[in-house]
C-alpha positions as CSV (number, residue, x, y, z in Angstrom):
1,X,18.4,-12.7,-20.9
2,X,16.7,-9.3,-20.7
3,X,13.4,-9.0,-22.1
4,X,11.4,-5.5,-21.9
5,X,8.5,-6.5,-20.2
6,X,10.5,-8.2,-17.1
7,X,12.8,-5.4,-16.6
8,X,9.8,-3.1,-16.3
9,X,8.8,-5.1,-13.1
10,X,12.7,-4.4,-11.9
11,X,11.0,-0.8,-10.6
12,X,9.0,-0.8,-7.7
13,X,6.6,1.3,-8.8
14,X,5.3,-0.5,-11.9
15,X,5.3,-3.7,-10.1
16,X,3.1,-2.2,-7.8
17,X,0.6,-1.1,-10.3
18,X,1.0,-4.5,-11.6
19,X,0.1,-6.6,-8.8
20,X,-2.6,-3.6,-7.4
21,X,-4.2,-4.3,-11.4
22,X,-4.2,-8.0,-10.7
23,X,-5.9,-7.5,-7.0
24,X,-8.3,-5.1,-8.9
25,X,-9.4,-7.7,-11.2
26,X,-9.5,-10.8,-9.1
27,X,-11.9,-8.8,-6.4
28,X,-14.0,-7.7,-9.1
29,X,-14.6,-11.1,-10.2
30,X,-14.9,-12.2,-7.0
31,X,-17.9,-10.2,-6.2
32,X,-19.1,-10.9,-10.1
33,X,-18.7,-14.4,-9.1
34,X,-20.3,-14.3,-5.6
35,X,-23.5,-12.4,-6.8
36,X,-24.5,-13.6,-10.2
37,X,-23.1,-17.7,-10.3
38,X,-25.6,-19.9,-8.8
39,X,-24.4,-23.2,-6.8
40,X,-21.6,-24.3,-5.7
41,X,-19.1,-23.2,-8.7
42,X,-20.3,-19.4,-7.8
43,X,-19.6,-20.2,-4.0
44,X,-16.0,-21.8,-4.5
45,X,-15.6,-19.2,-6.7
46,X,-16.3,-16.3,-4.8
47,X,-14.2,-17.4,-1.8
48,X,-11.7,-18.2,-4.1
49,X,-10.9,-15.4,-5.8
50,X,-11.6,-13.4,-2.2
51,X,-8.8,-15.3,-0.9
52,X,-6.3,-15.0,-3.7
53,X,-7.1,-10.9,-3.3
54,X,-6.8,-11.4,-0.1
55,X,-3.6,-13.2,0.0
56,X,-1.8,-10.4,-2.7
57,X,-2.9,-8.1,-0.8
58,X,-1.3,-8.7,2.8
59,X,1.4,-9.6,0.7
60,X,2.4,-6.7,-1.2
61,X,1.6,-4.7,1.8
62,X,4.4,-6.4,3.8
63,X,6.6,-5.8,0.6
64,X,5.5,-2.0,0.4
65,X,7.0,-2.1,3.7
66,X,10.1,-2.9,2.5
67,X,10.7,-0.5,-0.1
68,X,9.1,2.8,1.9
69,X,12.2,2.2,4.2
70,X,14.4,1.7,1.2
71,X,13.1,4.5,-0.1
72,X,15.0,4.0,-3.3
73,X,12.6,5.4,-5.8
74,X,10.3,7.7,-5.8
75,X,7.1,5.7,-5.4
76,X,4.7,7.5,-3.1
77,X,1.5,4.7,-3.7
78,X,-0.7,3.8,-6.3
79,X,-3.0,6.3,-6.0
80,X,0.0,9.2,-6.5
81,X,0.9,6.9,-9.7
82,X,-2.1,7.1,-11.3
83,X,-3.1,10.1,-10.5
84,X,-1.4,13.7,-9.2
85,X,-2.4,13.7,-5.7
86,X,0.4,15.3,-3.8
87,X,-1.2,17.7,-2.1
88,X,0.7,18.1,1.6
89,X,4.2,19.3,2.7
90,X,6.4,16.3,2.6
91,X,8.0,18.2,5.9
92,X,4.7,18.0,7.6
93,X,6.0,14.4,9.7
94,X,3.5,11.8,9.1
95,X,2.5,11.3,6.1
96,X,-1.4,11.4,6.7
97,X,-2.9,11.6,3.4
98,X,-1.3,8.3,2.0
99,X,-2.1,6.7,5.5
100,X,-5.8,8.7,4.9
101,X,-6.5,7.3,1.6
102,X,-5.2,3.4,2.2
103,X,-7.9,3.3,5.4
104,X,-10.7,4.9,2.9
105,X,-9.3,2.3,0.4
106,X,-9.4,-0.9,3.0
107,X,-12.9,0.5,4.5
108,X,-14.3,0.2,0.8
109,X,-13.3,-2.7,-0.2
110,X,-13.5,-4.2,3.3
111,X,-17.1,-3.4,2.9
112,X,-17.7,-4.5,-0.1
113,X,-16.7,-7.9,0.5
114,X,-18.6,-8.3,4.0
115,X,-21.7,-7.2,2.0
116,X,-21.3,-9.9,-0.7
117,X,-19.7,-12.5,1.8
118,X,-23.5,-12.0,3.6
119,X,-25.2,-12.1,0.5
120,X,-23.6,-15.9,-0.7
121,X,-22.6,-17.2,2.7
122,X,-25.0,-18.5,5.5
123,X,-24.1,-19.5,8.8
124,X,-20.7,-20.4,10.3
125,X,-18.7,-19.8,7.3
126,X,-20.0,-16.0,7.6
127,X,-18.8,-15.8,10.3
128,X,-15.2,-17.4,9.6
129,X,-15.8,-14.6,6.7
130,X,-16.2,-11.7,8.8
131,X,-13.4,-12.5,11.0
132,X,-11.1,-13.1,8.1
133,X,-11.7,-10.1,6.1
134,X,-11.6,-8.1,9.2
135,X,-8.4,-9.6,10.3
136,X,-6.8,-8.6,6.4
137,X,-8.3,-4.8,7.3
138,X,-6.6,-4.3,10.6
139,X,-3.1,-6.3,9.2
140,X,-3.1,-4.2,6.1
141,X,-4.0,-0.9,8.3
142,X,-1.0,-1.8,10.7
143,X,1.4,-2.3,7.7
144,X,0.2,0.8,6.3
145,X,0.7,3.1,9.4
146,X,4.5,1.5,9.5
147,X,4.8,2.4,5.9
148,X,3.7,5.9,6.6
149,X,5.5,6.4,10.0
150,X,8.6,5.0,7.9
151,X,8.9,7.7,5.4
152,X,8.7,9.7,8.0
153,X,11.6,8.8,9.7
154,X,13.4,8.7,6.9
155,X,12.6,12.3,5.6
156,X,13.1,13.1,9.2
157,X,16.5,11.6,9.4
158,X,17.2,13.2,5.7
159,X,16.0,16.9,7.0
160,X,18.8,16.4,9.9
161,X,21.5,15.0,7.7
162,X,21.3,17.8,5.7
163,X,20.7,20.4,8.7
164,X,24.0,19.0,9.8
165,X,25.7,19.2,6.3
166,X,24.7,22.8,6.5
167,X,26.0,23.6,9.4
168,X,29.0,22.1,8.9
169,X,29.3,24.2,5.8
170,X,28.6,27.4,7.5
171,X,31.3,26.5,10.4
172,X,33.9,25.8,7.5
173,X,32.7,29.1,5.8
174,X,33.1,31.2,9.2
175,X,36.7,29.8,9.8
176,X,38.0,30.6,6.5
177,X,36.9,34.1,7.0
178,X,38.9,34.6,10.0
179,X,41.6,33.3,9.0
180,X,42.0,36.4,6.3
């Protein structure tokens, strides 16, 4: 049974501005949660929804991972989806500006959630807090640098593939022509 909206999700690419929608919201209420519920439904709540972020997060990384080694579409990050950022050479090697933008994007919203995890927590939790959210940053910086460093290889790998073909073209070209 096809239906439309599930075989939209059959591109990478849309269902990565799916689940990056659903992170979106669940953060935001997270910190909504964290800073204006009083008690303990505010508290469950916040950490809640932190870890649910959380969890999406690490793992659409880890699938991200998968499909910029695929590299069967032409998904270049959320960011490049919604808006037209292309800016550098895709010949340049790494590709620093995606890697660029996902450590601004991690530092922000790492941020963000230390600050609110100190404004509603207290004591050792905090500190289970900060070594958590810290531990998410650096694991979704390292899957982002293999991302990057991935389509780099690839492209690299591409560039010499087609050097070759080239080459190989120019050889057959050269040998025709002395043969007249």
């Amino acid at each position: 049974m096809k239906l439309a909206h599930v075989t939209l999700l059959e591109d990478f690419g849309n269902r990565s501005l799916a689940v990056h929608g659903v992170m979106v919201l669940a953060f935001a209420n997270a910190i909504l949660a964290g800073l204006f519920v009083s008690g303990q439904v505010g508290l469950v709540s916040f950490v809640a929804l932190l870890n649910f972020t959380a969890g999406l997060w690490v793992a659409h990384s880890i699938h991200s991972l998968g499909n910029g080694v695929s590299g069967d579409d032409e998904y270049a990050g959320v960011l490049n989806e919604l808006f037209d950022t292309e800016t550098g050479d895709p010949d340049d090697g790494l590709d620093t500006g995606r890697f660029g933008r996902l450590l601004g994007l991690i530092a922000a919203v790492t941020a963000v959630a230390l600050l609110t995890s100190a404004q509603v927590l207290s004591g050792p939790i905090l500190s289970i807090a900060v070594v958590a959210v810290g531990a998410i940053a650096v694991v979704t910086a390292i899957v982002g640098f293999l991302i990057a460093l991935g389509a780099s290889y690839d492209e690299s790998q591409q560039r010499w593939a087609d050097r070759q073909e080239a080459n190989a073209d120019a050889d057959v070209d050269v040998d025709v022509e002395t043969v007249d």
